[in-house]
PASEBA-1860 file (N, C-alpha, C; in nm, 3 decimals):
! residues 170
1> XXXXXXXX> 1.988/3.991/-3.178/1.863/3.959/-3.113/1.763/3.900/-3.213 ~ 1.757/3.946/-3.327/1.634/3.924/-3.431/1.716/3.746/-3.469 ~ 1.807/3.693/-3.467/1.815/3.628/-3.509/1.784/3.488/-3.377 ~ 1.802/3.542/-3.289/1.782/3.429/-3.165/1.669/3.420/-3.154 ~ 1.541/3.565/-3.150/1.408/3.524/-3.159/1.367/3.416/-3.298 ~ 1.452/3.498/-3.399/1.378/3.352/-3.501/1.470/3.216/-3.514 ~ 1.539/3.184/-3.419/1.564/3.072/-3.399/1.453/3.023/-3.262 ~ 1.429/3.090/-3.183/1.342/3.028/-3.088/1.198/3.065/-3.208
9> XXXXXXXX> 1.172/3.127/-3.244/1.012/3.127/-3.317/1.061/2.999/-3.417 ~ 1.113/2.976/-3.473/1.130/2.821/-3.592/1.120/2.726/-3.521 ~ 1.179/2.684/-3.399/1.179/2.570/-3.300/1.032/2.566/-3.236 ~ 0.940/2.662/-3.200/0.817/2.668/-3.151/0.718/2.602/-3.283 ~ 0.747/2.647/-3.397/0.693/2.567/-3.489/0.727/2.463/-3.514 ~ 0.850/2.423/-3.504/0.856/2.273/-3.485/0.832/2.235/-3.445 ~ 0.815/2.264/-3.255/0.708/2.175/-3.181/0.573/2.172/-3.227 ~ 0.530/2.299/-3.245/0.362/2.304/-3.316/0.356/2.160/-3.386
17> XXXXXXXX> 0.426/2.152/-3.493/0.430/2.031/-3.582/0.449/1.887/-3.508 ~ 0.535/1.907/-3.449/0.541/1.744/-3.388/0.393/1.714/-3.345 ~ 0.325/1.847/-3.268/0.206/1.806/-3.185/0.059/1.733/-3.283 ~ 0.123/1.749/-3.416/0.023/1.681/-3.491/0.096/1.573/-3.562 ~ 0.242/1.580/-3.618/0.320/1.457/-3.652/0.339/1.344/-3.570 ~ 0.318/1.366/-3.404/0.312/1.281/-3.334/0.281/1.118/-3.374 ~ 0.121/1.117/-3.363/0.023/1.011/-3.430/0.131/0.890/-3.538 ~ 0.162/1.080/-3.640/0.213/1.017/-3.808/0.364/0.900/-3.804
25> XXXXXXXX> 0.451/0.913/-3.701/0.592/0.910/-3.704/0.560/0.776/-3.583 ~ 0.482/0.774/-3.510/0.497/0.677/-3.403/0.553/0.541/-3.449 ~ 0.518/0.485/-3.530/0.553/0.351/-3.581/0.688/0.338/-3.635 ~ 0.776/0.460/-3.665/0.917/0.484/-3.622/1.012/0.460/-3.547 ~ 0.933/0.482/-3.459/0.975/0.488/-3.274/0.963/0.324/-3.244 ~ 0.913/0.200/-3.306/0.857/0.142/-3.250/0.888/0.014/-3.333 ~ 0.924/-0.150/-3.308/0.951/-0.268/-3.394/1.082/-0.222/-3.454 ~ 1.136/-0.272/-3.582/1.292/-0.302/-3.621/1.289/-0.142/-3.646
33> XXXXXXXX> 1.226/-0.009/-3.659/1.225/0.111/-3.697/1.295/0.173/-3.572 ~ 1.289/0.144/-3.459/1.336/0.199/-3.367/1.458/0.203/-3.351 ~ 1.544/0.139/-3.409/1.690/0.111/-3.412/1.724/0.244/-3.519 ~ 1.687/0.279/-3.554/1.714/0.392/-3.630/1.690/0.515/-3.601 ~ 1.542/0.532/-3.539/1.496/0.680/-3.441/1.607/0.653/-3.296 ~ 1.622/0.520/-3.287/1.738/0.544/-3.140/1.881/0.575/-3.165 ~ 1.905/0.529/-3.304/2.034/0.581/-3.334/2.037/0.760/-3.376 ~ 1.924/0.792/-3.400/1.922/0.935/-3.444/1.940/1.012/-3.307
41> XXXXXXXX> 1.861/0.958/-3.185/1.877/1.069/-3.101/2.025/1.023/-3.083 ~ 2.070/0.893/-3.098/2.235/0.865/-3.002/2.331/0.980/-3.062 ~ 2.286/0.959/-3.175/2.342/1.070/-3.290/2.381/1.190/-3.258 ~ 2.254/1.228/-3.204/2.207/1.397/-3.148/2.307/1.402/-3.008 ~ 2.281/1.292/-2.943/2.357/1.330/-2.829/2.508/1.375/-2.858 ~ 2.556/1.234/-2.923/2.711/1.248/-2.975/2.748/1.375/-3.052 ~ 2.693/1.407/-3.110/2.717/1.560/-3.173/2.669/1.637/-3.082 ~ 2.596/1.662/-2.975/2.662/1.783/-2.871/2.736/1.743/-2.772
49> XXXXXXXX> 2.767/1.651/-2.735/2.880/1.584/-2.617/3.033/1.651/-2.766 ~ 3.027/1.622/-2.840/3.182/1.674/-2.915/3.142/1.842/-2.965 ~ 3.066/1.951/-2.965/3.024/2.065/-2.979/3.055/2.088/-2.793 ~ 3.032/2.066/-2.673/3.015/2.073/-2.583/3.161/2.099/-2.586 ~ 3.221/1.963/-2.606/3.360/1.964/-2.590/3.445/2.090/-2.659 ~ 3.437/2.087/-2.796/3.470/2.177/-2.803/3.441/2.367/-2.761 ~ 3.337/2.360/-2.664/3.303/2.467/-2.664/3.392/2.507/-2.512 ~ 3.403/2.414/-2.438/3.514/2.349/-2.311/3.658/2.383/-2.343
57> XXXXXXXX> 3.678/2.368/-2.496/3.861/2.419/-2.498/3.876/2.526/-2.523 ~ 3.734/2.633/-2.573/3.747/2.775/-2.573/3.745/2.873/-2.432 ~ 3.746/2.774/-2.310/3.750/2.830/-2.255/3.881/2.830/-2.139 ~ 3.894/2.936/-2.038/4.062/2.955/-2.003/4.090/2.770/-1.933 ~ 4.189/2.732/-1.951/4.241/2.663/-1.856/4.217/2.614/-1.761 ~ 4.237/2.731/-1.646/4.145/2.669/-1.521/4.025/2.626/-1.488 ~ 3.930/2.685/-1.593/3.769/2.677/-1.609/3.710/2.529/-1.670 ~ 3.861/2.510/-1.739/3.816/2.344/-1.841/3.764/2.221/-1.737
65> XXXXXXXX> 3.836/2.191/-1.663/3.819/2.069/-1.582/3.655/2.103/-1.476 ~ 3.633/2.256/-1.425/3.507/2.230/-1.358/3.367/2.224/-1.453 ~ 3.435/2.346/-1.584/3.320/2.276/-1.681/3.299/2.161/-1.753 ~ 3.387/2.036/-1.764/3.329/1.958/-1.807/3.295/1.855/-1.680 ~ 3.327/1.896/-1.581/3.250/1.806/-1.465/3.126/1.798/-1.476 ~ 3.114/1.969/-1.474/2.939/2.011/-1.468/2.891/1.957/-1.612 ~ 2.943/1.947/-1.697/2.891/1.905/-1.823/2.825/1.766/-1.791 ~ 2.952/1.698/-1.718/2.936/1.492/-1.718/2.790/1.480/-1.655
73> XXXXXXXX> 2.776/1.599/-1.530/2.692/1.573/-1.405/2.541/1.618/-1.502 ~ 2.534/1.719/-1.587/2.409/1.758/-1.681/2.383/1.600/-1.743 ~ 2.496/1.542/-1.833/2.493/1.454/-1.917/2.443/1.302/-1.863 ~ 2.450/1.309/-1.746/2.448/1.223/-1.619/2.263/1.217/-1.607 ~ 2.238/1.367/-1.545/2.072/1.377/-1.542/2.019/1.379/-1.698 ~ 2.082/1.402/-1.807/1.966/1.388/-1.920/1.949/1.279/-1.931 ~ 2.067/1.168/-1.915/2.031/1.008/-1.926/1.960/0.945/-1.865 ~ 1.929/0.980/-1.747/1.861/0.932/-1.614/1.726/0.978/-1.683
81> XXXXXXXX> 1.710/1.094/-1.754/1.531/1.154/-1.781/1.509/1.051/-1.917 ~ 1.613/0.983/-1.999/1.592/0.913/-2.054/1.564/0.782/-2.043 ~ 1.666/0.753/-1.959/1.616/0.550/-1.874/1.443/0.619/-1.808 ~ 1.378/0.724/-1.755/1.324/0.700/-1.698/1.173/0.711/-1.817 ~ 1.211/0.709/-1.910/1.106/0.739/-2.044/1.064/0.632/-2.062 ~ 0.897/0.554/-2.046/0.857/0.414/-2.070/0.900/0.362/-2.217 ~ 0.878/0.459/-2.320/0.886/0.454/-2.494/1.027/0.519/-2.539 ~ 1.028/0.479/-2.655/1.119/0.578/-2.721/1.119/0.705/-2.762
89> XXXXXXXX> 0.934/0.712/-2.801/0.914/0.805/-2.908/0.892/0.906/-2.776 ~ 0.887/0.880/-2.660/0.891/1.039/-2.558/1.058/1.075/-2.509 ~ 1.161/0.989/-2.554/1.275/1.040/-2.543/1.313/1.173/-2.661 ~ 1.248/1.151/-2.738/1.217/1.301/-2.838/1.260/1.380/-2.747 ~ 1.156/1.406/-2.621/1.128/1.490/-2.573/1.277/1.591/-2.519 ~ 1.353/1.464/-2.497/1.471/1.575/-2.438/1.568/1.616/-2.574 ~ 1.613/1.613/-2.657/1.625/1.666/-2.801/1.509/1.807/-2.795 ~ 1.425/1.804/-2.793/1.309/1.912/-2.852/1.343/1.996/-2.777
97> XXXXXXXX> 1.296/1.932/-2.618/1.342/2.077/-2.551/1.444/2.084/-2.468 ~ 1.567/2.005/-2.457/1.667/2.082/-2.464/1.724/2.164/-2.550 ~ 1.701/2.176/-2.649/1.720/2.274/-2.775/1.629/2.388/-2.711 ~ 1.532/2.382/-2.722/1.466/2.468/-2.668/1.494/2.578/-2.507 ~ 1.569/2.481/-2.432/1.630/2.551/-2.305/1.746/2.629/-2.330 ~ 1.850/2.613/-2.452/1.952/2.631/-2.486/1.902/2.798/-2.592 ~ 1.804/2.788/-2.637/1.752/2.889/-2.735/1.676/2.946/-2.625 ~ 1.585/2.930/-2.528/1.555/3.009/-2.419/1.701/3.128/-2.402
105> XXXXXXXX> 1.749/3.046/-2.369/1.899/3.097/-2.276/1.963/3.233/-2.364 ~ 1.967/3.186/-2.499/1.998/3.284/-2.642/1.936/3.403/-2.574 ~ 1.804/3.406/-2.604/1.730/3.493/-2.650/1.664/3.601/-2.553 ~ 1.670/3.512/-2.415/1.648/3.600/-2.319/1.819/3.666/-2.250 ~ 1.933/3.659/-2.347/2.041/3.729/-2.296/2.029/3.873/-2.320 ~ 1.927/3.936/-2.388/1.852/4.041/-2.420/1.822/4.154/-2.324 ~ 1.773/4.070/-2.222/1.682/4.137/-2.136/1.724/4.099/-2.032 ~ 1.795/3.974/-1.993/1.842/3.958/-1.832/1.979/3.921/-1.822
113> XXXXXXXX> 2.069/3.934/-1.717/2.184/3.860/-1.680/2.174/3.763/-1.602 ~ 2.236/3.683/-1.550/2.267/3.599/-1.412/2.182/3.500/-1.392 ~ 2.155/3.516/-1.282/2.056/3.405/-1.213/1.918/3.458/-1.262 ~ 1.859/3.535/-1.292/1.716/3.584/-1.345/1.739/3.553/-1.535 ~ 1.777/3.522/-1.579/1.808/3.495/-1.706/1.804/3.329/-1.719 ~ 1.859/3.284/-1.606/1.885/3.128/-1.606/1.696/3.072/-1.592 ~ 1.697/3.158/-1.458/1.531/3.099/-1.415/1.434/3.119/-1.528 ~ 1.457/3.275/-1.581/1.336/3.292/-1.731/1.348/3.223/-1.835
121> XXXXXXXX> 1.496/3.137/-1.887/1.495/3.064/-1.960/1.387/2.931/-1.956 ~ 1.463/2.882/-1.792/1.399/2.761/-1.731/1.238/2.774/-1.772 ~ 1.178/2.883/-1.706/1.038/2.890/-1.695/0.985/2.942/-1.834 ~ 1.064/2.995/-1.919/0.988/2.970/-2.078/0.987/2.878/-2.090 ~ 1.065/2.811/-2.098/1.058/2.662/-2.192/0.953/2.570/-2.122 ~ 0.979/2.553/-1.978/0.840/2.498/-1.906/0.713/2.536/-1.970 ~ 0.706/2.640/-1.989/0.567/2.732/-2.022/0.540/2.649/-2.163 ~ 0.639/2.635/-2.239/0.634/2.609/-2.375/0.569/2.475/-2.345
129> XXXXXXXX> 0.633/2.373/-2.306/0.620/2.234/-2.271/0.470/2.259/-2.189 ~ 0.399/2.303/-2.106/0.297/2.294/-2.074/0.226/2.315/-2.181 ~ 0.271/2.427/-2.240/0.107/2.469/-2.352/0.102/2.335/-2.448 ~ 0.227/2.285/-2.460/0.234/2.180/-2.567/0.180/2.020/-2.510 ~ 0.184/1.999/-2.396/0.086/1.918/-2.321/-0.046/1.987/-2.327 ~ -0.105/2.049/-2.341/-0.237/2.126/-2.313/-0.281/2.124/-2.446 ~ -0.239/2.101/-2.550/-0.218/2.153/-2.718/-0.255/1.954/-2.715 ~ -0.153/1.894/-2.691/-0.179/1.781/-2.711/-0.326/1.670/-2.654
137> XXXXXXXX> -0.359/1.760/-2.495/-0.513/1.723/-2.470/-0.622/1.690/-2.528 ~ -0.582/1.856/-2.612/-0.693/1.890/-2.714/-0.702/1.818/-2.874 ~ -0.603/1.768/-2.864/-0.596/1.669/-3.020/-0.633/1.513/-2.997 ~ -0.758/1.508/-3.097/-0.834/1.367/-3.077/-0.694/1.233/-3.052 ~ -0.600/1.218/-3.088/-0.507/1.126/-3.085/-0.396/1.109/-3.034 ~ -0.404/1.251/-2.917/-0.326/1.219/-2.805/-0.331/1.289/-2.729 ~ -0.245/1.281/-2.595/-0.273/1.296/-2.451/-0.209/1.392/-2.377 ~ -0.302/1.465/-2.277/-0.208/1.525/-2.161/-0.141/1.455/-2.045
145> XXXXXXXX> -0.014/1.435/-2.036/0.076/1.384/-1.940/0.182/1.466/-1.878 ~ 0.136/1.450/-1.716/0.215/1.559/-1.642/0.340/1.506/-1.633 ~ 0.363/1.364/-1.662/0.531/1.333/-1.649/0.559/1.407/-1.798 ~ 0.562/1.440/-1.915/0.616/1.485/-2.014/0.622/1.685/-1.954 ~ 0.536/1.695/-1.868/0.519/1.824/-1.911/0.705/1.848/-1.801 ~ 0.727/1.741/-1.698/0.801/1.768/-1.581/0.940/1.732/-1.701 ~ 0.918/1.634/-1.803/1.025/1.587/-1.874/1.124/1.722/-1.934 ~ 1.004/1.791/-2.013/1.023/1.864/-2.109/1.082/1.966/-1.990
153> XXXXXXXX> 1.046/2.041/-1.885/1.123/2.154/-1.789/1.249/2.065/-1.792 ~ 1.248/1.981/-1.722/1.407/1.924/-1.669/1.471/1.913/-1.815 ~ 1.472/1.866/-1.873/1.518/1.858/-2.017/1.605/1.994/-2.070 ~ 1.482/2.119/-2.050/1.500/2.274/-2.084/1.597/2.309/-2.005 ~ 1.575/2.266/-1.842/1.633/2.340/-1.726/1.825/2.267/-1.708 ~ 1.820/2.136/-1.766/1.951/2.096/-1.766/2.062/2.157/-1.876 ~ 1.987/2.184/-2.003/2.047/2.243/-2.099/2.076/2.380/-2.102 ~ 1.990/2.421/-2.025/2.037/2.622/-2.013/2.131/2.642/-1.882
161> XXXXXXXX> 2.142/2.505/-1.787/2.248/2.489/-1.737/2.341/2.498/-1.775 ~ 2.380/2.417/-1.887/2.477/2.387/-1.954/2.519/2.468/-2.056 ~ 2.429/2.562/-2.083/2.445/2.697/-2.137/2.488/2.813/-2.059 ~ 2.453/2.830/-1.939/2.540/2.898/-1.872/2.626/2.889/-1.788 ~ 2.672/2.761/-1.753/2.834/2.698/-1.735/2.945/2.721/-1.885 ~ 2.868/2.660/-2.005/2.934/2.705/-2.086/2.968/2.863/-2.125 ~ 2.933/2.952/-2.088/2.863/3.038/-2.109/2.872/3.085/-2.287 ~ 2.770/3.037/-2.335/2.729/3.047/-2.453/2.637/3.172/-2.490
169> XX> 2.744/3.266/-2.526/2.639/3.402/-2.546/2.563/3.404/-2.694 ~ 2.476/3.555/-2.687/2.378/3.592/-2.774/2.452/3.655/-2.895
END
């Protein structure tokens, strides 16, 4: 347990940080630099599509083929939350907190099973992603946006999916 809370408490500070690195990193995201922040998330993806996979052959036989359906059909909606991102630098967003839905999922295996474990994951990480839109209001150099705050849930809520299809315990 102590170690899943401080993997979800390190990731909350990382967001803390982005919410002021934001500003600093944008020009990354953006002209011949972007070919490189886009290869990083392609990166990110490709290294959990083959972690995914392998987490798919640990499991029995019969279970392989419906979990990686459900995997394609997750992998399916994170892309779609990505085509639907105007910029690059808010495709972050599903990296941040899908990590974050996936460490939800950890940490509340603590305290809940089943379907009430899935939803408290979901609705931390929402919670997280709101305060962090609300966090971002308040900073002279950038903005509250309710499409990021809906990004960041679906983002959380597809990955703790995919955490408990996989079922990836604590």
């Amino acid at each position: 347990m102590q170690r899943d809370a401080a993997l979800f408490g390190f990731w909350l500070a990382l967001l803390g940080t982005c919410l002021h690195l934001g500003p600093l990193v944008r020009h990354w995201f953006e002209g011949a630099s972007a070919v490189w922040a886009g290869g990083f998330l392609l990166l990110s993806a490709a290294l959990a599509a083959v972690w995914a996979g392998g987490r798919i052959r640990r499991l029995a036989p019969q279970r392989r083929l419906p979990a990686a359906l459900f995997l394609a059909f997750t992998a399916l909606g994170l892309a779609l939350l990505a085509w639907l991102q105007p910029m690059l630098i808010e495709r972050t967003h599903l990296l941040l907190y899908g990590v974050l839905g996936v460490l939800a999922w950890r940490l509340l295996a603590h305290w809940r099973r089943g379907g009430p474990r899935l939803l408290g994951a979901v609705l931390l990480a929402a919670l997280v992603g709101l305060l962090d839109e609300l966090g971002q209001g308040l900073h002279p150099e950038r903005m509250f946006d309710w499409r990021d705050v809906g990004t960041n849930a679906a983002a959380a809520a597809l990955t703790a999916l995919a955490a408990w299809r996989l079922r990836i315990a604590a």
